[in-house]
C-alpha positions in Angstrom: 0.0 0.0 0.0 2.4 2.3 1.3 4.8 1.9 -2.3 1.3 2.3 -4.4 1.2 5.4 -2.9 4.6 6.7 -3.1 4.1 5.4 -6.7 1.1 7.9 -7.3 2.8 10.6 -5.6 5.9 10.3 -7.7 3.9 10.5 -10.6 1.8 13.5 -9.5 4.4 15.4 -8.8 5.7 14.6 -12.4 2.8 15.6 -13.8 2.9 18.7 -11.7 6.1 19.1 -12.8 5.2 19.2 -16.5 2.6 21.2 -16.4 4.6 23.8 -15.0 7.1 23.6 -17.2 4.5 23.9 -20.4 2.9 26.8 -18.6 5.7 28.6 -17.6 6.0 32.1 -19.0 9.1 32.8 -21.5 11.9 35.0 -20.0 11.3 38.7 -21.2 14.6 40.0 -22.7 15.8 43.1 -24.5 18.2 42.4 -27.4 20.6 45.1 -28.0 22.8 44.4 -31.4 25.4 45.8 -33.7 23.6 44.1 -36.5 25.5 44.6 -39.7 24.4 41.5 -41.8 23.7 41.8 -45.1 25.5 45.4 -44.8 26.9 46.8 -48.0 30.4 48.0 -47.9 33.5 47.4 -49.7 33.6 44.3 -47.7 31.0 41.7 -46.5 30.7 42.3 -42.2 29.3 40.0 -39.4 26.6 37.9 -39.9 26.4 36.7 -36.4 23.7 39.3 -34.6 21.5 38.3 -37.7 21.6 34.8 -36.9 21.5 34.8 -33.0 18.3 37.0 -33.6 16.8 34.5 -36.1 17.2 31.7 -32.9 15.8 33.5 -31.1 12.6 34.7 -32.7 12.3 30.6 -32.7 13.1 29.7 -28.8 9.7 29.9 -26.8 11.5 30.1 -23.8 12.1 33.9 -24.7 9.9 36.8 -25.6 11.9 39.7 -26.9 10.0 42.8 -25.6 12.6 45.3 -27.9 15.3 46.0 -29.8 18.1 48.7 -29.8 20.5 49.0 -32.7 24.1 50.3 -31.8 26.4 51.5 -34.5 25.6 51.5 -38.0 22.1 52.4 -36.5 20.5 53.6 -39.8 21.0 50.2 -41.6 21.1 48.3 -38.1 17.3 48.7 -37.9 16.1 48.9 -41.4 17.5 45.2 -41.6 16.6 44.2 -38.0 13.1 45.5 -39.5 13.3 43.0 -42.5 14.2 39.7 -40.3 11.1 41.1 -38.0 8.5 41.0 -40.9 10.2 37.5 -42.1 10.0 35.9 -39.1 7.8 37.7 -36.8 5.4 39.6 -38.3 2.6 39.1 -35.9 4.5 40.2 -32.6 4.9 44.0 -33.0 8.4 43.8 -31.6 9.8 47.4 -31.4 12.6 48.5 -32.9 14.9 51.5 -31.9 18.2 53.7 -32.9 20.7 53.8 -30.2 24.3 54.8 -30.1 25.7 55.6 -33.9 29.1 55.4 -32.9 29.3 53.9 -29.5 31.0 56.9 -28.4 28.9 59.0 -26.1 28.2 57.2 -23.0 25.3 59.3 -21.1 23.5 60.8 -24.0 20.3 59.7 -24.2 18.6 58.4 -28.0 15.4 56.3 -28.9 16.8 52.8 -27.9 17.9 54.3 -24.1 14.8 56.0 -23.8 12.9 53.2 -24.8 14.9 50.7 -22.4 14.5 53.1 -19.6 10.7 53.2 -19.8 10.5 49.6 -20.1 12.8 48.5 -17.4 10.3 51.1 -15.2 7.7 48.9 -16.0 9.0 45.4 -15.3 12.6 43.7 -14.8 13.9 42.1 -17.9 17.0 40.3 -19.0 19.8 41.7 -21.7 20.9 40.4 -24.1 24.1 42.7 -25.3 25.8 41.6 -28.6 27.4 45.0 -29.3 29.0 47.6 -27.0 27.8 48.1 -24.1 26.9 52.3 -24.6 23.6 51.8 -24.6 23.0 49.9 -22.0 25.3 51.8 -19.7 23.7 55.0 -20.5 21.0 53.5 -18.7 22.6 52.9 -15.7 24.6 56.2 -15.8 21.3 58.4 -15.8 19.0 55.7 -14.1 21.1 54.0 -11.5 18.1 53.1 -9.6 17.3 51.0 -12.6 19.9 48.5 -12.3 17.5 46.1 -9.7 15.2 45.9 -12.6 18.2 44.0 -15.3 17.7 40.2 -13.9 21.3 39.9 -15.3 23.3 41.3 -18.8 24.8 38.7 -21.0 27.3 40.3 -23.3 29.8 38.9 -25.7 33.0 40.1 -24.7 36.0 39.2 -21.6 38.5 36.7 -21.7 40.5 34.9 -19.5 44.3 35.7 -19.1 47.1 35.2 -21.9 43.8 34.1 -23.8 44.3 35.4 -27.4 41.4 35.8 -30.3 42.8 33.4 -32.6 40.0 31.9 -35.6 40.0 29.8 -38.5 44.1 28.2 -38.3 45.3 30.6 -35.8 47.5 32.9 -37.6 46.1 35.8 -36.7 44.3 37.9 -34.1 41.2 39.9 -33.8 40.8 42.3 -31.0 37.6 42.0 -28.4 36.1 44.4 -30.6 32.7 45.3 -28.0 34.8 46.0 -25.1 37.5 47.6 -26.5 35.0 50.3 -28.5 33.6 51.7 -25.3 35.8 50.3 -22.5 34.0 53.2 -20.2 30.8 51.7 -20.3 31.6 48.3 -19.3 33.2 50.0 -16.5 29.5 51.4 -15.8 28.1 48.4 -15.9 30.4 46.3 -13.5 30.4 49.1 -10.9 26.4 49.3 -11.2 26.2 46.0 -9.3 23.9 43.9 -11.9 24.5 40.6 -12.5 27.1 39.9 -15.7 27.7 36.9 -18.2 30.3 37.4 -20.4 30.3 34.5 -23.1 32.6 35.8 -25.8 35.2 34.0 -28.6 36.4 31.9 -25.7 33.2 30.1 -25.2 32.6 30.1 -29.2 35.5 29.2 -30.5 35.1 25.7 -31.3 31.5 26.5 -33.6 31.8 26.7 -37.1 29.4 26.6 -39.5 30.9 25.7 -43.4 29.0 25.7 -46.5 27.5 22.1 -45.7 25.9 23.5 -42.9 23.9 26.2 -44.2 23.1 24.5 -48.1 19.8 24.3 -47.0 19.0 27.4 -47.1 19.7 27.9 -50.7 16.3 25.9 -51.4 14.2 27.3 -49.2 11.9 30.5 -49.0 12.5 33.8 -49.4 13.6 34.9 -46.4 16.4 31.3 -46.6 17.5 32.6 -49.9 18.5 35.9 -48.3 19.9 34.3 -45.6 21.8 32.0 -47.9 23.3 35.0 -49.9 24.7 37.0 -47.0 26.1 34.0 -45.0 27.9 32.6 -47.9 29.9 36.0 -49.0 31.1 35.9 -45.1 32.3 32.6 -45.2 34.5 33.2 -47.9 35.9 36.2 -46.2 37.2 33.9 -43.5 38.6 32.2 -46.0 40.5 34.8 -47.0 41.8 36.5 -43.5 41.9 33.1 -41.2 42.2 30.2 -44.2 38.7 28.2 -43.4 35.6 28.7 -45.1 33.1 28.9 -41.9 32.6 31.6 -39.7 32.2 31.5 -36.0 28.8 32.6 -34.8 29.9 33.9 -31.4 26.4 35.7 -30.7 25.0 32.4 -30.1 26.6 31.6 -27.1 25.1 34.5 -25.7 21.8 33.6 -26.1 22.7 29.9 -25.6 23.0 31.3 -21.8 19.6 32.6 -21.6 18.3 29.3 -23.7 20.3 26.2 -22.7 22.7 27.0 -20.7 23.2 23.4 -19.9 25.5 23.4 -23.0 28.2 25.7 -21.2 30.5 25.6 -18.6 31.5 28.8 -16.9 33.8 30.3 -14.4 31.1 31.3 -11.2 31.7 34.7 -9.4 34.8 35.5 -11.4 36.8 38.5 -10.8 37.3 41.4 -13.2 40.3 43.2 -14.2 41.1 45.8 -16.8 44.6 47.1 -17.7 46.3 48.4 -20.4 49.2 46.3 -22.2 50.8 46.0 -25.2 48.0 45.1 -28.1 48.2 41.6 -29.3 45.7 42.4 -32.5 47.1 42.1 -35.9 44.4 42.5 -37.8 42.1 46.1 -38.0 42.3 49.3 -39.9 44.0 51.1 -37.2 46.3 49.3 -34.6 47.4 51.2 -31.7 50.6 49.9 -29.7 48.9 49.3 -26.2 45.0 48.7 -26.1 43.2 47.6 -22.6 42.4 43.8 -22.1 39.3 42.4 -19.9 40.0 39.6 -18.4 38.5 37.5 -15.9 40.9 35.0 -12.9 40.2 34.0 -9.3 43.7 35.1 -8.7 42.3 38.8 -9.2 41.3 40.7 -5.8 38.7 43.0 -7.4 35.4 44.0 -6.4 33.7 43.5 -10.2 32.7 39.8 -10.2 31.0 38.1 -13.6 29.8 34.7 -14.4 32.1 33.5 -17.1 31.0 31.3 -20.2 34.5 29.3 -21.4 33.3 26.3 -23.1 30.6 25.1 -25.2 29.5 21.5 -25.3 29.3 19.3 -28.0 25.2 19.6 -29.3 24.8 23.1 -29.5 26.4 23.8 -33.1 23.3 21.3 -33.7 20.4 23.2 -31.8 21.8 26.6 -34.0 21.5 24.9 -37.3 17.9 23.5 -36.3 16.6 26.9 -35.2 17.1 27.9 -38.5 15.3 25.4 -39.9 12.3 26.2 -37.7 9.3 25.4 -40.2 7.0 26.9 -37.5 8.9 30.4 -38.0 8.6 31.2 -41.3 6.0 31.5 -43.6 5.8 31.2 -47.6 7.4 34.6 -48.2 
């Protein structure tokens, strides 16, 4: 008797369990992106804001409640804009200029306002894939509103002696959103809100090659696009770091709000930023010293972040599924 009933409470509880989980409401985030995909300059740019925001228009764990462009504003949201009426056209998501140059920490624009009359209204997470001057012109004119940010993921840190090395590691890139506004992330660790960093160290081991996204060349409109922007990207990391694939890094990001089971990370890390010799050798201007952010428990200081450093095999699999999504797309 007493086993048939531990039996049927086991099994409640389950049931419990799932309905829970079915029912429980998506985590409201703000997404706040250098998009440049599809941009058209001399050269192709990043594809990688494009994509993570593609995933994550197809996650239900996540509602995006806005969007804030930073740098290349203009273009930023015309083509944020475009994915929206691809793959979201019912949900009204709203989109908003921010920072042009991610230069002017404290002066307020349409995506700060905007951010600082939502977080008034509810707490959300962020989701920061550019530099952080947006965001920390938040917290610089509303420092009451850091209790309302649940926590900031942004793509940027590494650990020490850690260099940004892709494709067959014969060159370096710089930490490109810290190092653009290294103020503001200053900001943002003295405001006291919870920080993820899950940057190139966490993503360096994703690729996606031309096998992986041949899909897309047969699908819909909005694939096609897709397709024709990836692909001229690719072949420029051909050209600068000898693989054809790029690295989404964005992804990991958002993999932290969305399964973060696929990551490890370095808990309550110390925070320390100095000024060395640069170890970049690729970028249109190279400056002999340039400031690294790096993350150690051998550090005594009082910024502390939760550190993404590894992803887990699986998760190059759940990006290339997201974009398959048939539920996301219509016949466009």
């Amino acid at each position: 008797m007493a086993i048939a009933l531990l039996q049927m409470v086991s099994i409640t509880f389950a049931q419990n369990n799932a309905a829970v989980e079915k029912t429980a409401a998506p985590r409201r985030v703000w997404f706040d992106t250098d998009i440049m995909i599809g941009l058209p300059e001399r050269a192709p740019r990043e594809v990688d804001d494009g994509v993570t925001l593609i995933m994550a228009l197809a996650i239900p764990s996540i509602e995006i409640v806005g969007i804030s462009t930073i740098t290349y504003v203009d273009y930023g949201y015309d083509v944020t804009k475009k994915i929206l009426n691809w793959y979201a056209p019912e949900r009204n998501i709203p989109v908003y200029k921010g920072s042009p140059e991610a230069a002017d920490l404290g002066v307020e624009n349409e995506a700060t306002r905007a951010l600082t009359a939502a977080l008034q209204r509810e707490k959300l997470s962020i989701l920061a894939l550019g530099p952080a001057t947006n965001i920390a012109t938040v917290l610089k004119n509303h420092p009451e509103l850091a209790k309302q940010m649940d926590e900031i993921v942004f793509c940027a840190g590494r650990t020490p002696g850690f260099a940004f090395k892709p494709g067959l590691q014969k060159s370096i890139v710089s930490d490109f959103n810290f190092e653009k506004d290294v103020e503001s992330f200053k900001v943002i660790l003295d405001s006291g809100v919870k920080v993820v960093f899950s940057g190139f160290e966490c993503s360096a081991y994703l690729l996606l090659g031309r096998p992986d996204i041949q899909f897309l060349q047969d699908g819909n409109e909005a694939d096609r696009w897709l397709y024709s922007v990836l692909v001229p990207w690719q072949q420029r990391a051909k050209q600068l770091f000898g693989v054809e694939g790029f690295i989404p890094y964005d992804v990991t990001p958002l993999g932290h709000f969305t399964h973060p089971e696929y990551f490890l990370y370095y808990r309550d890390i110390p925070v320390r930023i100095e000024t060395r010799k640069n170890d970049a050798t690729i970028g249109r201007v190279i400056p002999p010293t340039k400031p690294f952010m790096e993350v150690s428990y051998k550090y005594k200081n009082k910024w502390k972040v939760d550190y993404a450093y590894k992803t887990l095999p699986g998760f190059e699999e759940i990006v290339l599924e997201l974009l398959k999504c048939p539920d996301l797309k219509g016949d466009k």
